[in-house]
N, C-alpha and C positions, 0 to 999 in steps of 0.2 A: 039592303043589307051591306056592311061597309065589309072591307077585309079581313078586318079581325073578326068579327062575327061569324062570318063563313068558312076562315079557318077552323075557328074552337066546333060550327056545327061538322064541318069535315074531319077534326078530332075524333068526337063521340062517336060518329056516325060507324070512319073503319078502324078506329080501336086502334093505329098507331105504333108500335115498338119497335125500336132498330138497339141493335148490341153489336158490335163492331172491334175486336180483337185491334190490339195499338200495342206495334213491337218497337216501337219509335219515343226516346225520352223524348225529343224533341219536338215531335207530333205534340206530346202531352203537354208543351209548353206553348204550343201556338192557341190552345182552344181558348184560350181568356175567357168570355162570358157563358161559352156555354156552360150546359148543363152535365155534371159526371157526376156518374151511379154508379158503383162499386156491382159486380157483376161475378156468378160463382162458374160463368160456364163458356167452356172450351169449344168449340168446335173441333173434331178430330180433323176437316181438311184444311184447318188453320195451322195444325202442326205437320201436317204430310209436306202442306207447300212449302212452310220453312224448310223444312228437311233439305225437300228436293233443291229450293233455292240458295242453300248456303253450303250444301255439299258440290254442286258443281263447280263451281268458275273455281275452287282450291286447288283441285285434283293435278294439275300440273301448271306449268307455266307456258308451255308450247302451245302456240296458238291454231286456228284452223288451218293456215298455210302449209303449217310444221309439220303438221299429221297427213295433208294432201302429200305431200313433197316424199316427207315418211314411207307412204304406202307405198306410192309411186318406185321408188327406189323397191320395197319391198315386193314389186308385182312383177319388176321390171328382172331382180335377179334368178327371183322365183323362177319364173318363166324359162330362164336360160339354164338355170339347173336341173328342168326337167330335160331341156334339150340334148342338154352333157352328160346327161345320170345315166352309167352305168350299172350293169348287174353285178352284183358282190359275188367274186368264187374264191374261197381261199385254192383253192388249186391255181388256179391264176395269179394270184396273191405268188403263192410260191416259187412260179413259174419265173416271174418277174424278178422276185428275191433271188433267186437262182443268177441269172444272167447281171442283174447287177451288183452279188459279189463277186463274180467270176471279174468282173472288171475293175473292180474295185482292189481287189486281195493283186492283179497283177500292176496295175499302178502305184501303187505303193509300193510294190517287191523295187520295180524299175525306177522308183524316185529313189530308194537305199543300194541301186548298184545292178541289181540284176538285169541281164541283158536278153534275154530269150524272151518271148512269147508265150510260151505255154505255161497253164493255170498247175500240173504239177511240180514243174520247176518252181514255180515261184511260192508253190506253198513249204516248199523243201529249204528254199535259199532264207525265208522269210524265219523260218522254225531254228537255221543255224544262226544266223542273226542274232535271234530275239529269244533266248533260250530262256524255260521258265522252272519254276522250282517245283511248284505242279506237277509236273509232267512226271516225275519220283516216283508218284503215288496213283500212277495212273490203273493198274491192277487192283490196288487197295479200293478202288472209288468206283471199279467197275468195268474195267478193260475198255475200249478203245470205241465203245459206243454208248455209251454211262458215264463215265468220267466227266465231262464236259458238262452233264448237268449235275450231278451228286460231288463235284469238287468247286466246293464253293469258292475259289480263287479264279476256276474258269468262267466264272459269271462277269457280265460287263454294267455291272453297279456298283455301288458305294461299299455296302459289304464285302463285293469280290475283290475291292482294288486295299480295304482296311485287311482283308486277310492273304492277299500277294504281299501284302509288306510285313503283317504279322508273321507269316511263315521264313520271311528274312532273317528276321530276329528271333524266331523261337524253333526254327524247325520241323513246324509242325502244320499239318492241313487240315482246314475246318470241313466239315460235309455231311453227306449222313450213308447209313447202311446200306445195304439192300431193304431193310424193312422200312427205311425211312427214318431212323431216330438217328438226331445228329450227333457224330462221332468227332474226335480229334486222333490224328493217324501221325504218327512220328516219320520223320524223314529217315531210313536207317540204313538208305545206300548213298552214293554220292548223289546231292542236286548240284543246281545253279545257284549258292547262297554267295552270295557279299561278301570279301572280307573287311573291309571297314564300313563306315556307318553311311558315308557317304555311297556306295557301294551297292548298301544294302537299299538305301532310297534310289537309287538309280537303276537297279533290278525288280524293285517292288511295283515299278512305276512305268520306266517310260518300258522295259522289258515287256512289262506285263501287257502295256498297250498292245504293240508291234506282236505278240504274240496271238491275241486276240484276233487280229486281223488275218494270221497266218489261217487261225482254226475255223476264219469264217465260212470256208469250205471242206472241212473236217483236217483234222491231223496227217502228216503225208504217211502213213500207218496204217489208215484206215479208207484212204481212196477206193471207192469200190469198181471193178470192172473197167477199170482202164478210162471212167468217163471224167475223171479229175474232180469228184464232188462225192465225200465222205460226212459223215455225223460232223453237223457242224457244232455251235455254243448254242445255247439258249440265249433268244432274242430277253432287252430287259424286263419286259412282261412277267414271261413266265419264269426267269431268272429271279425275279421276287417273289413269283409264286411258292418257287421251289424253297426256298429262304422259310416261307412264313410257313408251310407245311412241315417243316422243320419243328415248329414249336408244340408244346404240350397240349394245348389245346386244339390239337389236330393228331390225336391218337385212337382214334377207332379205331378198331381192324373188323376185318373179315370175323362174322360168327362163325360161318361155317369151319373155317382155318384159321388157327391163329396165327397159325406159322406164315403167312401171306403178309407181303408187306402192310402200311398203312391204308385204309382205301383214299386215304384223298392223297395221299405219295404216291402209291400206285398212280392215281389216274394222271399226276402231272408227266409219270413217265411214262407213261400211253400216249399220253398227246406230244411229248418230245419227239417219241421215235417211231411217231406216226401210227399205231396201230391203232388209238384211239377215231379217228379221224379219215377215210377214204375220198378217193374221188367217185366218177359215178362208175369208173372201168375197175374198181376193188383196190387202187393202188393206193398203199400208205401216204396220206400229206405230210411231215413231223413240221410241228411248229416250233421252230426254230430260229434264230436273228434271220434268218431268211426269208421268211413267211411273215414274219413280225416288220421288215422291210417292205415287203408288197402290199401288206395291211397298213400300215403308213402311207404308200402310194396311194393307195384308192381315198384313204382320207384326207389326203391333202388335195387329192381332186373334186373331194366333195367342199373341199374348205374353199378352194377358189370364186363361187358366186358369193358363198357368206362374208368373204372380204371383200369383193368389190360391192355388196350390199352396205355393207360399213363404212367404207371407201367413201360411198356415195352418201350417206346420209351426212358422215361429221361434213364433206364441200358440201352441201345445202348449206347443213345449221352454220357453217365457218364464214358462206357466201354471204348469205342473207345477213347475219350479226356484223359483217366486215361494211355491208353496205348503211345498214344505219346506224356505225358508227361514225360516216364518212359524211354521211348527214347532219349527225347529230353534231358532231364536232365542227361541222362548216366547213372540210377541206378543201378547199381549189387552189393548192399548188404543193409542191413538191415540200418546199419548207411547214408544212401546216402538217406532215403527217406525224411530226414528234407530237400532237395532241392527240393520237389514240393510243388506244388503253386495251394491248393485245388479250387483254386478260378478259376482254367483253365480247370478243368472235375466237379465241381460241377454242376449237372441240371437242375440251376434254374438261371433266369436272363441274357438268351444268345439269343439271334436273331437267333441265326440256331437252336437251341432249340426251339424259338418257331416258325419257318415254320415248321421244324418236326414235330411237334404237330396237324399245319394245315395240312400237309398232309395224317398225321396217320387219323385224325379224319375225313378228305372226304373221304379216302380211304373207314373206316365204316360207315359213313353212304351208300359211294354206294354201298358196299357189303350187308349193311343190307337192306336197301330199296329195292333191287333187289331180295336177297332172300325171302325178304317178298312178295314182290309183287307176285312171282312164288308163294309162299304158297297160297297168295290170291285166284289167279286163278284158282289154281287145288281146294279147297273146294268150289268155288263159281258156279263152270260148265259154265262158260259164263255168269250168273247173275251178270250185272255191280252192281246192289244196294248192294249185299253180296258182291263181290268183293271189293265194296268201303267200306264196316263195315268191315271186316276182315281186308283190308290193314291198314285203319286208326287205330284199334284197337290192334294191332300190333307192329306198327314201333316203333323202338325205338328210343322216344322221349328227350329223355338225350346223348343220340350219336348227335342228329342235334343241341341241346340245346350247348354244350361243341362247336362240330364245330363254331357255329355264337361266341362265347366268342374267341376261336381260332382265327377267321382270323377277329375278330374286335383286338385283341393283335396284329395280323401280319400285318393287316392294316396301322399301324405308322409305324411299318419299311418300308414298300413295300412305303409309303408315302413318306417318309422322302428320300429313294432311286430314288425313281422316280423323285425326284424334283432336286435331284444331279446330277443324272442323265441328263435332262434336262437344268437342270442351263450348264452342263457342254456343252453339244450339242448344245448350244445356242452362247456359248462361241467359240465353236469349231468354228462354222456355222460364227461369225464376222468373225475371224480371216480367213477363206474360200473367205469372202465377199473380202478380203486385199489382197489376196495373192491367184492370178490365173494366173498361166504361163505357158508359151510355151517353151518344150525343145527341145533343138539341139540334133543332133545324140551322143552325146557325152554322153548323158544319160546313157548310157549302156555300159561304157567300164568300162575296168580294168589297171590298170600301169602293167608297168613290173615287180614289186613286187610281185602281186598281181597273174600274169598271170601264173608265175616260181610255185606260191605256187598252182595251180591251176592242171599246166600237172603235176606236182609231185603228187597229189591226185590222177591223174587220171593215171598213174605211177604205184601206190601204188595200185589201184585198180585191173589193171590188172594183179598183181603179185598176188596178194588174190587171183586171180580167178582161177591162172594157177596153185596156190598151190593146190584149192581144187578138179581139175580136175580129175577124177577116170577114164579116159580111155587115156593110158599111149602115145597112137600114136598121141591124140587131142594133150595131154600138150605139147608134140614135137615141134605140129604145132604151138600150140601158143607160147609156147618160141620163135619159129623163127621169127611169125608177131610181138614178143612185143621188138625183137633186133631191127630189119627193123624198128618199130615205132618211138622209141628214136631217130636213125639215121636220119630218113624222119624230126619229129617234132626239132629238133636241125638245122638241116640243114634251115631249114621253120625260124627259127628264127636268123639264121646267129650267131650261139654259137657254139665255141669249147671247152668249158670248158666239161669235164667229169663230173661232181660234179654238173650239172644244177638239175639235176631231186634230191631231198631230204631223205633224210633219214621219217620215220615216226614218230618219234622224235621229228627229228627238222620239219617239217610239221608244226604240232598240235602245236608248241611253235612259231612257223612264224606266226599261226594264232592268236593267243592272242596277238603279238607284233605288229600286224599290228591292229588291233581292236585298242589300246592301242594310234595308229597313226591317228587314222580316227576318224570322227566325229558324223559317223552311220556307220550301220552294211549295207547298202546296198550293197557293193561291195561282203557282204559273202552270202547274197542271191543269187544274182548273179551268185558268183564260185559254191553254190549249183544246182541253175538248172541246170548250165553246165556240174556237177558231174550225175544228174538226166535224162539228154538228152543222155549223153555221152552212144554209142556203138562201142565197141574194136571189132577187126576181120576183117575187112571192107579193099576190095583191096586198098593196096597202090599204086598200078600200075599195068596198061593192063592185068603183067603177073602173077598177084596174084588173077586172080579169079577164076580159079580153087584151089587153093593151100591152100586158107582162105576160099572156099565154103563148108556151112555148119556146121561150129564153132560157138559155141554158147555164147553170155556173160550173165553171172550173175553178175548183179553189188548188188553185198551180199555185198560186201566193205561197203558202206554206210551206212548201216543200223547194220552191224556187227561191225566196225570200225568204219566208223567219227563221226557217231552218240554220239558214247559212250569217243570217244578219246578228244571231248570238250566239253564245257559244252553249248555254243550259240547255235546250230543249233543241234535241239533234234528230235525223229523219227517223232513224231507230227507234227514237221517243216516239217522235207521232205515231208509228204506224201501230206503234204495240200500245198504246194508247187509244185509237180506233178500234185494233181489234180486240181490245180489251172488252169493251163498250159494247160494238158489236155481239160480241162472244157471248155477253151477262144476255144483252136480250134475245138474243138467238136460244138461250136457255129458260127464259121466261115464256118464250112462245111455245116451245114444246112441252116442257112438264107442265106450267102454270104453279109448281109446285115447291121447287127451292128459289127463293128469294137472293140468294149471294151466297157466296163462298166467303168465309168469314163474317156473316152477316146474320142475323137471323131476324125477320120481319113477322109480325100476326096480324091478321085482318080478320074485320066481323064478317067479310063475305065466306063463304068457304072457297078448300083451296081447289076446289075443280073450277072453281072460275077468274084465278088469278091469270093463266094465259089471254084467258077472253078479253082481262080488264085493258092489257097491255094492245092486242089489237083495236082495241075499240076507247084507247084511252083518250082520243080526241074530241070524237063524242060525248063522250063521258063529260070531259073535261065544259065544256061549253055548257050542258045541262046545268053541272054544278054551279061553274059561276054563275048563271044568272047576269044581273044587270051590270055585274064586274064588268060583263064584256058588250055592253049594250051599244050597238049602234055599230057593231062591226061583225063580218059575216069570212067566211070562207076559211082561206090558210091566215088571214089576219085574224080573226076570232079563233080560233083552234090554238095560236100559238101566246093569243094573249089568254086564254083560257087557262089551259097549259102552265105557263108564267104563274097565272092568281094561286090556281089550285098550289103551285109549288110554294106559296106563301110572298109570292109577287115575284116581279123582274130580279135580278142579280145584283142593278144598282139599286135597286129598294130593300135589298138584304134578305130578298127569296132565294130559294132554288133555281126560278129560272124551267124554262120548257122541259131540260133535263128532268129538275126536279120533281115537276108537275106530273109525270111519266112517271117517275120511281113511286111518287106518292100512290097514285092510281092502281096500280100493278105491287101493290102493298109494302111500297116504302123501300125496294131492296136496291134499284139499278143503280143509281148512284153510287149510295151507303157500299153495295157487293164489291163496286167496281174499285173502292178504296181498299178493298181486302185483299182482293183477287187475284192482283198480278202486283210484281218487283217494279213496273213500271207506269202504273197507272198511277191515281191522284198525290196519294200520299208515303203510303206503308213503308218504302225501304229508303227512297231517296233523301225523306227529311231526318 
């Protein structure tokens, strides 16, 4: 029975079908003679893998260094903000507020003249100084502990500095009642008004600063108990609280009373003058620029890891971009640095700079969150209520603040990606819709060009291996199998030329000239797993298994060698190429029941015995051929076997052992392995 016969009987026999998904125009252009059959069906894990393969590598530009370095910085501040993180008390808060405007309001008095020490002097000398037109209407607004917040000129914002100037010029004080509805209050005894315009903006203004400061320890009127610290202003917080409570849509009052002021007026002036608010001994806290000071402290102490978290990430991203532009540019010397280009390591304005950022900053807050939560716990003994006051009063609130800023900045990119992303997979996904075929065995060969440049690698390889041999009786051995080899593989392809097998040289420049020929790379996928399959040693006849038993191959070549000797097929290739291979029949062996991913194969056996065929597909394979393989026995009959079944060797335009094996095990390992992965035969590269 010649070749063809046994093929067409191995046809009929397991009934044959391979359908094979092709996301590649180019692909579609290399098949020349095969055969394409117009096909209506999808496999759903042919579109899951696109998905997943064309939405990663978009999603940002920062690499896995960026994201290490990233974290690290983020682990790094994390860490120390737990060690720094204080418990939040606004009594403390206030405490603090307290003593630093006491120092405050007297440094200033002594930078305009005052010469004493004490915090009432200076609130006294500051008030004659700095005299304000306000101060008229101070009964009107609420006598001497009300005033400062319901006279909206004693506010230290934008509205209280437009209405110290307005009441220059009109007279008049902007504020609200006791109920809270905003009033306008006529000046109708003597103030501090301007006589000319100039005047008026110099009392409006710089008056009204210097005044501010006098009161940031209450009015000298209202100093209570000889301790120099009266009703101060409202800090600008709740100084715009009080503003916006002002307005119409903040007029509810009390059911019970109507006569009660507004309830949300009221409550701003509960929490001014402390009654809203105690410590844990019953004392009023009022939240006032004072308290609004020490709540600023505590956050700027929480702010200090989150900047030097920041700090740290842009010197990374500035370091690392600074150094391969120093590279890229070729600098070695002082005159060479006018060739960079500050604009490609500067740390502001870049997409991978700001996932950096996002990552630095989850990173601290999970490091902080966690180690606060453990502080939690261990002070609280099990008490959820303490547990829950320690953690909340704790975390730090400017790390999670920065995060949400963070990934609302990354959010347009990751947006903008996703949608390219998409648009593009959508795009892929027609073109999938257009172009679904079925290939002929042809799929998987090589030319004679192709096949020369192929045993010559594998040539090459076992000279490598025989060089690095350290036990001097092996290298013997294998010298003698790798003469025997050349003789056997020449003779197999009916060549007497000496010069078949290549130099290393000319190899590696046959493979660029042949690329250069082709229209994709898949014929070099191809010659690689063959190079990856490939084991030297193996009898070439009956009377070589003693002789080559127990010789070992290292194919180092590959990875020592062709790797580095082109620049197409890099170790990354190989290995995801291996275990590509691997992978498909590793899944062959356990279900015996999916054929490939991408793939879809039918056999007349049933599919509970498609594992078996793959174990046992050497056997097989030898049965089948017959007198194909007549006159050779062991791993040389098994592999020429193998070879027939796949529709002959590689240079006679079969499949090749691979093939022989995919045929067996119902046509899929090969065929899957072109579906299956981004970097296996064909699918994405060409």
């Amino acid at each position: 029975m010649n070749k063809l016969q046994l093929l067409q009987e191995v046809d009929k026999s397991l009934d044959i079908k391979y359908e094979i998904q092709v996301s590649s125009k180019e692909l579609v252009g290399e098949i020349g003679t095969s055969e394409i059959v117009y096909s209506e069906y999808i496999p759903n894990e042919l579109v899951e893998d696109n998905i997943a393969a064309e939405f990663e590598p978009t999603l940002s530009n920062a690499d896995k260094l960026d994201y290490e370095l990233a974290a690290a910085c983020g682990l790094l501040t994390g860490a120390l903000s737990v060690l720094w993180g204080k418990k939040f008390s606004l009594d403390e808060a206030h405490k603090w507020g307290n003593e630093k405007a006491d120092s405050l309001v007297k440094a200033f008095a002594k930078s305009q003249g005052y010469k004493k020490d004490d915090l009432e002097g200076a609130i006294e000398f500051l008030e004659r100084k700095f005299p304000m037109a306000g101060d008229a209407l101070t009964n009107e607004f609420g006598g001497g502990k009300q005033h400062h917040l319901r006279d909206f000129s004693h506010h230290p914002t934008i509205l209280g500095l437009v209405c110290s100037i307005g009441m220059q010029f009109t007279g008049t004080g902007l504020g609200t009642d006791t109920q809270g509805n905003l009033i306008h209050v006529k000046i109708t005894k003597d103030g501090f008004i301007g006589g000319t315009f100039s005047e008026k903006i110099l009392f409006g203004t710089i008056n009204w600063i210097g005044h501010l400061v006098s009161d940031f320890d209450g009015s000298s009127e209202s100093v209570l108990n000889g301790t120099g610290r009266g009703t101060g202003i409202p800090g600008p917080l709740l100084a715009t609280i009080k503003e916006l409570s002002s307005l119409p849509i903040f007029k509810k009052k009390n059911s019970d009373n109507i006569n009660q002021p507004k309830i949300f007026s009221e409550w701003v002036s509960k929490l001014f003058n402390g009654t809203l608010i105690k410590d844990e001994a019953g004392n009023p806290i009022p939240f006032d620029l004072r308290t609004e000071m020490g709540i600023g402290h505590y956050v700027a102490d929480q702010a200090k890891p989150v900047i030097i978290n920041e700090c740290l990430v842009r010197a990374c991203y500035m370091v690392r971009r600074f150094i391969d532009e120093v590279k890229e540019k070729d600098i070695s010397s002082l005159k060479d640095l006018n060739k960079l280009q500050p604009r490609n390591f500067i740390p502001f304005n870049s997409r991978s700079l700001t996932r950096m950022i996002t990552v630095s900053s989850g990173t601290f807050v999970v490091i902080n969150t966690s180690g606060t939560a453990v502080k939690a716990a261990i002070k609280s003994k099990g008490n959820k209520a303490v547990f829950c006051k320690e953690f909340f009063l704790t975390v730090n609130y400017v790390g999670i603040g920065r995060l949400v800023f963070a990934c609302a900045s990354d959010a347009e990119y990751i947006k903008d990606d996703v949608k390219a992303a998409y648009d593009k997979y959508m795009k892929e996904k027609a073109e999938l819709e257009k172009n679904r075929f079925k290939f002929g065995y042809k799929f998987l060969t090589l030319n004679d060009k192709q096949t020369r440049l192929l045993y010559s690698l594998k040539s090459l390889s076992v000279q490598y291996d025989i060089e690095h041999e350290k036990n001097a009786k092996h290298k013997l051995i294998k010298e003698e199998w790798y003469k025997r080899w050349q003789v056997a593989t020449k003779k197999s392809f009916d060549i007497d030329d000496d010069d078949y097998f290549m130099s290393e040289e000319k190899a590696f420049g046959e493979i660029y000239l042949t690329d250069a020929e082709t229209d994709n790379k898949g014929w070099l996928y191809l010659l690689t797993l063959e190079l990856v399959l490939f084991q030297a040693y193996y009898p070439l006849t009956d009377n070589d298994k003693d002789l080559f038993k127990g010789l070992k191959y290292s194919n180092k070549y590959l990875y020592d060698v062709f790797a580095k000797g082109q620049k197409m097929i890099e170790k990354v290739m190989i290995d995801d190429i291996a275990k590509t291979y691997n992978s498909y029949v590793s899944k062959l062996k356990e279900t015996g029941k999916k054929v490939a991913i991408g793939a879809v194969a039918t056999v007349g056996a049933t599919a509970l015995t498609g594992g078996l065929a793959l174990a046992f597909a050497p056997e097989i394979a030898v049965v089948l051929a017959g007198e194909a393989v007549a006159g050779l026995s062991g791993a040389a009959a098994t592999n020429a076997a193998l070879a027939t079944i796949g529709g002959g060797a590689l240079a006679a335009g079969g499949l090749g052992m691979a093939g022989g094996t995919a045929i067996l095990t119902g046509g899929g390992a090969m065929l899957g392995l072109a579906g299956a992965s981004s970097t296996s035969l064909f699918c994405s590269y060409v």
